[in-house]
C-alpha positions in Angstrom: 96.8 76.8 101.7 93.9 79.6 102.5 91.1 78.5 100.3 89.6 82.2 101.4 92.1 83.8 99.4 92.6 81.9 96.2 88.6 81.7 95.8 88.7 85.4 96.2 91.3 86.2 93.8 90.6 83.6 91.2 86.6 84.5 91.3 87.0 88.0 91.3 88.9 88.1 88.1 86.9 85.1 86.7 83.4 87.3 87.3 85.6 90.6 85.5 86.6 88.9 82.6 82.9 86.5 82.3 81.3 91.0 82.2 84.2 91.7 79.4 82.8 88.2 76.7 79.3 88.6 77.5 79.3 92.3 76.2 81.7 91.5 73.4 85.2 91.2 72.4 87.5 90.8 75.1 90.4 92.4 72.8 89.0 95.7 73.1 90.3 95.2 76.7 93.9 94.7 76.1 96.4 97.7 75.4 99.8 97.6 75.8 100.8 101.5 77.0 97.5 101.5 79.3 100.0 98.0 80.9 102.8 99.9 80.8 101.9 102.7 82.6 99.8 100.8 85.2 101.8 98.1 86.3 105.2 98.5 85.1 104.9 102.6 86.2 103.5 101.3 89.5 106.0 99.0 90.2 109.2 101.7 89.4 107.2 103.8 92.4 107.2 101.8 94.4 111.0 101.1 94.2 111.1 104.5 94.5 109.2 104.9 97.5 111.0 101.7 99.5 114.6 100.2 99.7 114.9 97.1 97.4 115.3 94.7 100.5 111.7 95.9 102.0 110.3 95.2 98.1 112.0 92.2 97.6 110.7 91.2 101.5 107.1 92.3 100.9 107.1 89.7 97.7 107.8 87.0 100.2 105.9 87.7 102.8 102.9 88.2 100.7 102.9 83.9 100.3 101.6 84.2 103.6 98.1 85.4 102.3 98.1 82.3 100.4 100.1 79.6 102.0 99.4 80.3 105.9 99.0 76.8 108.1 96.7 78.8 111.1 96.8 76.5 114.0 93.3 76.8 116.3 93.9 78.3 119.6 92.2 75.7 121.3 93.8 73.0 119.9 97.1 74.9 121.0 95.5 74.9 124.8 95.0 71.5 124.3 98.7 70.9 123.4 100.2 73.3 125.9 98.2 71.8 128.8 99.2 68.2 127.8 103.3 70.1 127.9 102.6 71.4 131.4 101.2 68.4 132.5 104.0 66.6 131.7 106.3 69.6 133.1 104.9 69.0 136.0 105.3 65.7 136.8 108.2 65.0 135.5 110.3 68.5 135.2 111.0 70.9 132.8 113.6 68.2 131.2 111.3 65.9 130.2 110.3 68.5 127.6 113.4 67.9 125.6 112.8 66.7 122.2 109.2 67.2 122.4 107.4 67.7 118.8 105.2 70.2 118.6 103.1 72.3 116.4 104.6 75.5 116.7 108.0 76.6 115.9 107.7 79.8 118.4 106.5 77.0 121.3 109.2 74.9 120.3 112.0 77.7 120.8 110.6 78.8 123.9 110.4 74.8 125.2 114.1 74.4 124.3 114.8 77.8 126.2 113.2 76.4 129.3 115.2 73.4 129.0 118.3 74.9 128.5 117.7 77.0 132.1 116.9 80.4 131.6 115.6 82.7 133.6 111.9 83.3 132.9 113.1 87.8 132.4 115.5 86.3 129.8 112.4 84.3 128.2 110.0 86.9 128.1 113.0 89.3 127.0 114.0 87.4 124.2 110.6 85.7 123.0 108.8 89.4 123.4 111.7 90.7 120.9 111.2 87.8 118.5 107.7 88.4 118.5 108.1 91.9 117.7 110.1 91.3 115.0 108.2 89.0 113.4 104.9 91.2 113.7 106.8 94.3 112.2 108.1 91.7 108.8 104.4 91.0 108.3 102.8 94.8 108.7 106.1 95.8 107.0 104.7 93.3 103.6 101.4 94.8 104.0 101.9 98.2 104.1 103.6 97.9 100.7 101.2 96.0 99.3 99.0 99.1 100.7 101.1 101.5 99.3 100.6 99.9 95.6 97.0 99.8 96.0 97.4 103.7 96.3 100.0 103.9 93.5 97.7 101.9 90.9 94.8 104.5 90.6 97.0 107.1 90.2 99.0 105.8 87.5 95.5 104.8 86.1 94.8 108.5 86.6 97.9 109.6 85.1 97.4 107.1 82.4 93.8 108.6 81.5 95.5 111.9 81.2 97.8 111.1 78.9 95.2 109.5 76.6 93.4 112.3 76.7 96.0 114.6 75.6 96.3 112.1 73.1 93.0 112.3 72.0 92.6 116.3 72.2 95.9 116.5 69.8 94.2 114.4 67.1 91.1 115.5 67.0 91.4 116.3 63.1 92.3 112.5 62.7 89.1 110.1 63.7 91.6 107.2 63.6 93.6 108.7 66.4 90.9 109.1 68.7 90.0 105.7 69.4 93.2 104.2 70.2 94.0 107.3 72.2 90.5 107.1 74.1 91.6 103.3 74.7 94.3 104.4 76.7 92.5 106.9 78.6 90.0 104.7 80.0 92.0 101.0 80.0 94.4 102.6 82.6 91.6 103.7 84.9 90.3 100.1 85.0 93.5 98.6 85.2 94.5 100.7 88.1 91.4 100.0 90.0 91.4 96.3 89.6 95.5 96.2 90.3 94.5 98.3 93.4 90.7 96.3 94.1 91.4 93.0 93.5 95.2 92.2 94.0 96.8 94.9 96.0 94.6 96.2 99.0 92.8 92.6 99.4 96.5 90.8 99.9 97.2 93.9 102.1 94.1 93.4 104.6 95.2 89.6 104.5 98.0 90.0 105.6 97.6 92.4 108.8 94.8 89.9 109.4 97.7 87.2 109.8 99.7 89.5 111.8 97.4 90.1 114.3 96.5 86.2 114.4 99.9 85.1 114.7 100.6 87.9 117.3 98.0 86.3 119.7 99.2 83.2 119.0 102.6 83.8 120.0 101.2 85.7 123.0 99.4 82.6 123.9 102.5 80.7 123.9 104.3 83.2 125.8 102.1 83.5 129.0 101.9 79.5 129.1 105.6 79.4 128.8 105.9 81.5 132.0 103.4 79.3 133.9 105.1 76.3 133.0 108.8 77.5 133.9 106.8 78.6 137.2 105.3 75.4 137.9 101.6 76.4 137.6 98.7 73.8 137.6 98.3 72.9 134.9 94.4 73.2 135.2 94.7 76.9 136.2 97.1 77.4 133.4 94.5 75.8 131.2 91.7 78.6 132.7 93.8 81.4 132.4 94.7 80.5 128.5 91.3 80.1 127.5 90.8 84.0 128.2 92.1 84.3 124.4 89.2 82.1 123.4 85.4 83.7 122.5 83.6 82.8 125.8 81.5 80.2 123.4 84.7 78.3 122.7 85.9 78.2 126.9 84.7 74.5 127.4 86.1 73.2 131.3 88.3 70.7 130.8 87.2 67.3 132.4 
């Protein structure tokens, strides 16, 4: 669970809606066509704008702004050196079976074990990792895309209200409900945008990118290993990916 991200979300709508009670009635807030147009409008554009499947996708892969196990990378160059070491001394066989912590080092063990050739590792590893990195930017840039719908559709929404209001002017009953409108779908579109939409978005490319150097990590010890490198300069060369304050020799 990312703590970061449910405090964020949680607190952000907690400080919104502690504003809306301490200046007054919190119903005043709530209007069912500003609703409509902003979140129900926005989500119909966006099935417009993508295939279902990438929609559908972008639900699931936004989990991974909330439920996200990030594994430290020197805790991972702790564990890959203790692999290698082992590698080593007793051959890449006596890998088999091995639990570890990462399903993308676990593949890419097995693959060594099985025998292949270390172009066929990077080959197939390097497309996996692709892959994966284009489902995650592929979530975020809907989630993107939605944080540019919602203020439109607020905007459009605010129109509509005021066309609303300007065709009622004669009746002073219409032109509060009609004002409501107006100005509700402004503030629903920013918040939808602000606090839900570009946030998850930014999360998730921040994943990406972590999980990308993870896996990059893995890939270059991999290598090593199937090459029989020392374990000690394998351990070096990995701790490149560390900030220099983090590069602690191993004793």
């Amino acid at each position: 669970m990312d703590i970061a991200t449910l405090i964020g979300l949680i607190g952000s709508f907690i400080v919104i809606i502690a504003a809306i009670f301490v200046g007054g009635s919190a119903g005043m807030f709530i209007d069912t066509a500003s609703t409509l147009i902003v979140l129900v409008g926005s989500l119909l554009v966006l099935l417009m704008t993508y295939p279902l499947s990438q929609f559908l996708g972008a639900v699931k892969v936004a989990a991974k702004a909330f439920m996200f196990k990030s594994i430290p990378l020197d805790t991972l160059i702790d564990e890959i050196y203790g692999l290698a070491d082992e590698a080593r001394k007793g051959g890449l066989l006596s890998l088999e079976g091995k639990e570890v912590s990462h399903p993308f080092l676990s593949k890419g063990i097995q693959m060594l074990v099985d025998g292949h050739d270390g172009t066929v590792v990077r080959n197939l590893l390097s497309k996996d990792m692709n892959q994966s990195y284009y489902r995650h930017s592929s979530g975020a840039k809907v989630f993107k895309t939605l944080g540019d719908i919602g203020p439109a559709m607020g905007m459009i929404g605010t129109l509509v209200g005021l066309v609303q209001m300007l065709a009622n002017m004669s009746d002073p009953k219409a032109i509060g409900p009609a004002m409501a409108v107006a100005l509700l779908t402004t503030l629903y579109g920013a918040m939808l945008a602000n606090m839900v939409c570009l946030p998850i978005s930014a999360k998730l490319n921040t994943r990406a990118d972590e999980e990308l150097t993870c896996q990059k990590l893995i890939l270059d010890a991999l290598l090593a290993i199937q090459s029989g490198q020392n374990p000690r300069i394998l351990d070096g060369a990995l701790k490149t990916y560390l900030p220099e304050g983090k590069r602690v020799e191993r004793e």
